[in-house]
C-alpha positions in Angstrom: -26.9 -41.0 21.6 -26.8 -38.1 19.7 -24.0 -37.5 17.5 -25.2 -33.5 16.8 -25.1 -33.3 20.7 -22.2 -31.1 22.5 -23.0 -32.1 25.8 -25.3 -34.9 27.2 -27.4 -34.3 30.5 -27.9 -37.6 32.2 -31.0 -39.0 34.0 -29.0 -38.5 37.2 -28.6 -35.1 36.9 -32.1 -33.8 37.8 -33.4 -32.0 40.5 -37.1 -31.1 42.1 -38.3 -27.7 42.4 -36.4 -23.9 41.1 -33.9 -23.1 43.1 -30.8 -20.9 41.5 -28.2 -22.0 44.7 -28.1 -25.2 43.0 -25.1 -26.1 41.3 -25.2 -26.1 37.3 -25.0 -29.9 35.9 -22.8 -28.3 33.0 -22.1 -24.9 31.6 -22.4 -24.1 28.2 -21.6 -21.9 25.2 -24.1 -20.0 23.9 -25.4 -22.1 20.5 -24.8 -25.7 21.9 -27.2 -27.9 21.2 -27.6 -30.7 24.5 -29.0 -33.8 25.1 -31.5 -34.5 28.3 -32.7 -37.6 29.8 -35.4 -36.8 31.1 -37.6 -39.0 33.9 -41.7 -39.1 33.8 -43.5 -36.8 35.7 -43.4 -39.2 38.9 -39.8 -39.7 38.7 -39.9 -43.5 38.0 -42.2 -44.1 41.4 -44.4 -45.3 38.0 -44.2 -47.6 35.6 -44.8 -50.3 33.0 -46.1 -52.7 35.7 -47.4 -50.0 38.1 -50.7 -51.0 39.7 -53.6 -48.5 41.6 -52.1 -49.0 44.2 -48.9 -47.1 43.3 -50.8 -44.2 42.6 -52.0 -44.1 46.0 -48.4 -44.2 47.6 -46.6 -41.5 45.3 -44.2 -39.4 47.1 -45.4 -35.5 45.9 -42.1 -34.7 47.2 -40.5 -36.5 44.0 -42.8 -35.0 41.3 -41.8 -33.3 38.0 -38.1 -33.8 37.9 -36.4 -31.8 35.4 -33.0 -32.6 34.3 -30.5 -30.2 34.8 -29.4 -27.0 35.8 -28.0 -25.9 32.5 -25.3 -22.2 33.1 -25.4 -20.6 30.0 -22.5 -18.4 29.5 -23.5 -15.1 29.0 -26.9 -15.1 30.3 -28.0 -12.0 32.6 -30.7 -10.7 34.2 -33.1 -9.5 31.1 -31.7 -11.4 28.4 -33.7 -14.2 26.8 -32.6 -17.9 26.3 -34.3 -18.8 22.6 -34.9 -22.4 22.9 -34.9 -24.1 19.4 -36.8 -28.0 20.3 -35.1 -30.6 18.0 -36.5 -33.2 19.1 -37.8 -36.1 21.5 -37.2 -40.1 21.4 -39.0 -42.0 24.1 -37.3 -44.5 26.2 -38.3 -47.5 25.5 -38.5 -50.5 27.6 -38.8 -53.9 26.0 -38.8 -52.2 22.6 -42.0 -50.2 23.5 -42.9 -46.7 24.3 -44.5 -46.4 27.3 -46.5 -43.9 29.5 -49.2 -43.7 32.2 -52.0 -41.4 33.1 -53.4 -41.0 36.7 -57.0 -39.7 38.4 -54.7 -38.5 41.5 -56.9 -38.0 44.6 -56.8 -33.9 44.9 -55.7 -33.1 41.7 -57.2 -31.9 38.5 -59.7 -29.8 37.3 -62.6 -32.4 38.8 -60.9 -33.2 41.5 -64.0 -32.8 44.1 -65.7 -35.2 41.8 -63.1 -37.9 41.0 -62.0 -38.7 44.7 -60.5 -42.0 44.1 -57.2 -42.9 42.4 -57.2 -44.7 38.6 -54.4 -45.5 36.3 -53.9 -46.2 32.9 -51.1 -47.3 31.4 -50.1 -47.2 28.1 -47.4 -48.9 24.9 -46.6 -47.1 21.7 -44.4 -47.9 18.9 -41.6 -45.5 19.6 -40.6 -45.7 15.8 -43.4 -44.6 14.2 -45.1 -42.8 17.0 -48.5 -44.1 15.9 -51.4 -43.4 18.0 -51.7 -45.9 21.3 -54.1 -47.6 21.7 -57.1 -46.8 24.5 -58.2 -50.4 25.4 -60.4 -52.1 22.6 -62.6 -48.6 21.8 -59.9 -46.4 20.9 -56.6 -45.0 19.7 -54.8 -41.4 21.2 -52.4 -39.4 18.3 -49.0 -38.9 19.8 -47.4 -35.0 19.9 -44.9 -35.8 22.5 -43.1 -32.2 24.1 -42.1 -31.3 27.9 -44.3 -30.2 30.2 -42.1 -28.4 32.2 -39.5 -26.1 30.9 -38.0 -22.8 32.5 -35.3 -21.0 34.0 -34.5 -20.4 37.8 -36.1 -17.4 39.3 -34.9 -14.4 40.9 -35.9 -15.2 44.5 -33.9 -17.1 46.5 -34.9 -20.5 47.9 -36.5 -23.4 46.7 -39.6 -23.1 44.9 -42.3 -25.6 43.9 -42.1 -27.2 40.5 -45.7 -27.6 40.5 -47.0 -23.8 39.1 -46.1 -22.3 36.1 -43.8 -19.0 36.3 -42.8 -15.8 34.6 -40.0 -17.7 33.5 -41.3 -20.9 32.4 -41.6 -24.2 34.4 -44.3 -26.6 34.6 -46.6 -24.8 31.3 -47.7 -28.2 30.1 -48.6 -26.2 26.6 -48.9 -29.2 24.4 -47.5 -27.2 21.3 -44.0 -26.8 22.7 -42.9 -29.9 20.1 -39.9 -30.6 17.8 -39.6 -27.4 15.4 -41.1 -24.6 17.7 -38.6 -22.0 19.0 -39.6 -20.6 22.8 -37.8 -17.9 24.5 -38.0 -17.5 28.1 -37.2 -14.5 30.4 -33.8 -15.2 31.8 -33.7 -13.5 35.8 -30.4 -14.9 37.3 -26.8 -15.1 36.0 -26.6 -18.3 33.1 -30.1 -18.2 33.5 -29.6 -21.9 35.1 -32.2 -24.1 32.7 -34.0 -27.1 33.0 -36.5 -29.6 31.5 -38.6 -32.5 32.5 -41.9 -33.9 33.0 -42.4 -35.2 29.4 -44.9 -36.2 27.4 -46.2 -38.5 24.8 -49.7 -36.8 24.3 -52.3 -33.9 25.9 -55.0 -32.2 25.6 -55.0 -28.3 25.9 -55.9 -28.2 29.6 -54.9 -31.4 31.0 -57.8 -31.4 32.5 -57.6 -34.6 34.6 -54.0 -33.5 35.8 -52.0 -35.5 34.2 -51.4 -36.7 30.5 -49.5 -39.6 28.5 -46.6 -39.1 31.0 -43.7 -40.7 29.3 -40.1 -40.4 29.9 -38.2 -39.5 26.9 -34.8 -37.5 25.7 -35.2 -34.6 24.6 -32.8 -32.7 22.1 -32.8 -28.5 22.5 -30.0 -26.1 21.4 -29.6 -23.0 23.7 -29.5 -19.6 22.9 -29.5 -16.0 23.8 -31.3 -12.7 22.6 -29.4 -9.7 24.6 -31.6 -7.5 26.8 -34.7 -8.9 24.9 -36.9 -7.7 28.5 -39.7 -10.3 28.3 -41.9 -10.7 31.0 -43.4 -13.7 30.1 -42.4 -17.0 27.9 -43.6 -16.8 23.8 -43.1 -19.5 21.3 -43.0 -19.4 17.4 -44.5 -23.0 16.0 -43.2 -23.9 12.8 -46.9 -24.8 10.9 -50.8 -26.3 12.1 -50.9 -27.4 15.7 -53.8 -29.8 15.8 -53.3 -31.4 12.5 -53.0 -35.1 14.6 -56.4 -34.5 16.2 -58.7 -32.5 13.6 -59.0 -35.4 10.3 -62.3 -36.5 12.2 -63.8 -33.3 13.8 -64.9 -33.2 16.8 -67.8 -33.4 19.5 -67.9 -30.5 21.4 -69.6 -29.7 25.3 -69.9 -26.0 26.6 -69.9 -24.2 29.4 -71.3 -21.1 30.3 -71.0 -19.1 33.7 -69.6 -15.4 35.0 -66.6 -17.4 36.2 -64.0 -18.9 33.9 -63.1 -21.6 36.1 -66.6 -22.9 36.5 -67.3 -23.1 32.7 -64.3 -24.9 32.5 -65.5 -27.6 34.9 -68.8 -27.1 33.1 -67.7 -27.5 29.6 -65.3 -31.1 30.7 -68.0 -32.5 33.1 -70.2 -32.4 30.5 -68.0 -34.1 27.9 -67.3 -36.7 30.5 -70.8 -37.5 30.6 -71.2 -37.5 27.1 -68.4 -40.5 26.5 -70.3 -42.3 29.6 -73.4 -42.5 27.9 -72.4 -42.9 23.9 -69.5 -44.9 24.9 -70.6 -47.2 27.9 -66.9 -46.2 29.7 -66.9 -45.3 33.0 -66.7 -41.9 33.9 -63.0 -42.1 35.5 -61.7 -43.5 32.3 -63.7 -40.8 30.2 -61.8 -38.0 32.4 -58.5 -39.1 32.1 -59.1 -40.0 28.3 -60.1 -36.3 27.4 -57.0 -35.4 29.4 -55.3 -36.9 26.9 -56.2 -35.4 23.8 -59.4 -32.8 24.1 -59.0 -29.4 24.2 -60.3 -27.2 26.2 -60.6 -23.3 24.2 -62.0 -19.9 25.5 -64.9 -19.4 23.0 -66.6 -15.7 24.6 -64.8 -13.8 26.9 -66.9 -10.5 26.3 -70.2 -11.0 26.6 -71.0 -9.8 30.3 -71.8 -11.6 32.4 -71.5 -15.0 31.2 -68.3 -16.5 29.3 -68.4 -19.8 27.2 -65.8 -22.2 27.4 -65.5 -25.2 24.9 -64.1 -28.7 25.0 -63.3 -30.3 22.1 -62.6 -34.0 21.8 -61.6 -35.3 18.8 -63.4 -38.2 16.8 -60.7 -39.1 15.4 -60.2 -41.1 18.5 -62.8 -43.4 17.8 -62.7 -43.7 14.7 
């Protein structure tokens, strides 16, 4: 437990989807720092033992829990709650950290060209954090961070966890990690908080749809900037962000088109087929690899007509 902690926000307390009827699981002083248990992204219908077959029967209605609702006294409509991310310790099961990652049928940036369901599943010393191992080729650095973060929104009703919003949510930005301070728009009274869907590593993107999805608790301290009007979440990082990936370089696949999204596909497909043929895996496993750990980066975006978009995987991986 954590002794630093003035509150501690159980596994059972998490809910699925933003909804601000729902009632708070604690309220807080402005300045407390709280602990979360938080669940993997398929709310434990996953796990150390899963097979292909679980993928297949996942209930979407049970996705991206997020521990939670968290009242902050104080909060109104146009302040900020500054979120100061302490840290994460994975839940570890037979003295292992452990995650998955999924090809789900209809989901991810490929997902007209990866139809059938894969898993992956992975262990990690939850001590040291050192990278996990990718079958006998390979080994994935660990940045773990939650995926989904956010406030309630404005509207009434329940609203799907799945997209990001203007106040947060499901962002999956792999840089929210221990040290960085993020400050999301706050749009209903206490600004009613929650966080979930964590991770052990990811790749800018997440191209495949999901990543190292690991459940782990999470430590943040709560805050609030008065009338601080944001419209959108920002973050502050404390130093480098892709000092874990860049000792090695990288290989990197491009792709060029009038339309973002298809340069995107481009740019990963491409990479994919790369890893198939230097690195005898099959394709499936390539994509959810580079889901893991490659990045994908806007490299033109004013060159009319045609943008380039990069993907960046890191040797490091192999090597």
């Amino acid at each position: 437990m954590c002794k630093a902690c003035d509150y501690t926000i159980h596994s059972a307390q998490h809910h699925f989807g933003w909804d601000n009827s729902l009632a708070p699981a604690e309220r807080v002083a402005p300045g407390s720092t709280i602990l979360f248990q938080c669940h993997d992204s398929s709310a434990g219908q996953l796990g150390p033992s899963s097979t292909v077959a679980d993928v297949t029967a996942l209930d979407f209605g049970k996705i991206n829990p997020v521990s939670g609702p968290i009242y902050v006294e104080g909060a109104k409509p146009g302040d900020a709650l500054k979120i100061t991310i302490e840290s994460f310790a994975p839940q570890a099961r037979d003295g292992a950290g452990w995650g998955w990652t999924a090809n789900i049928p209809g989901f991810g940036l490929l997902a007209d060209q990866f139809t059938e369901p894969a898993l992956t599943l992975w262990r990690y010393n939850p001590a040291t954090m050192a990278p996990a191992l990718w079958g006998t080729q390979g080994k994935v650095p660990l940045k773990p961070f939650a995926g989904t973060i956010g406030n309630a929104l404005a509207e009434r009703g329940l609203h799907s966890i799945v997209p990001p919003r203007r106040t947060g949510g499901n962002m999956d930005i792999r840089d929210l990690t221990a040290g960085v301070t993020l400050w999301l728009p706050v749009e209903v009274e206490g600004a009613l908080f929650s966080v979930g869907d964590t991770h052990a590593a990811q790749g800018d993107g997440e191209v495949c749809g999901t990543a190292i999805e690991s459940p782990m608790d999470v430590v943040l301290t709560l805050e609030l900037e008065k009338d601080a009007n944001l419209r959108t979440p920002r973050f502050s990082t404390p130093g480098p962000v892709t000092r874990h990936l860049d000792a090695k370089g990288y290989e990197v696949t491009t792709g060029i088109a009038p339309d973002l999204m298809q340069a995107a596909r481009d740019a990963v497909a491409s990479m994919v087929d790369l890893l198939c043929a230097t690195r005898g895996m099959s394709a499936v496993d390539a994509y959810m690899l580079v889901s893991t750990c490659g990045d994908l980066r806007i490299s033109e975006i004013v060159d009319m007509p045609n943008w380039v978009v990069s993907f960046y995987f890191p040797r490091v991986v192999f090597e």
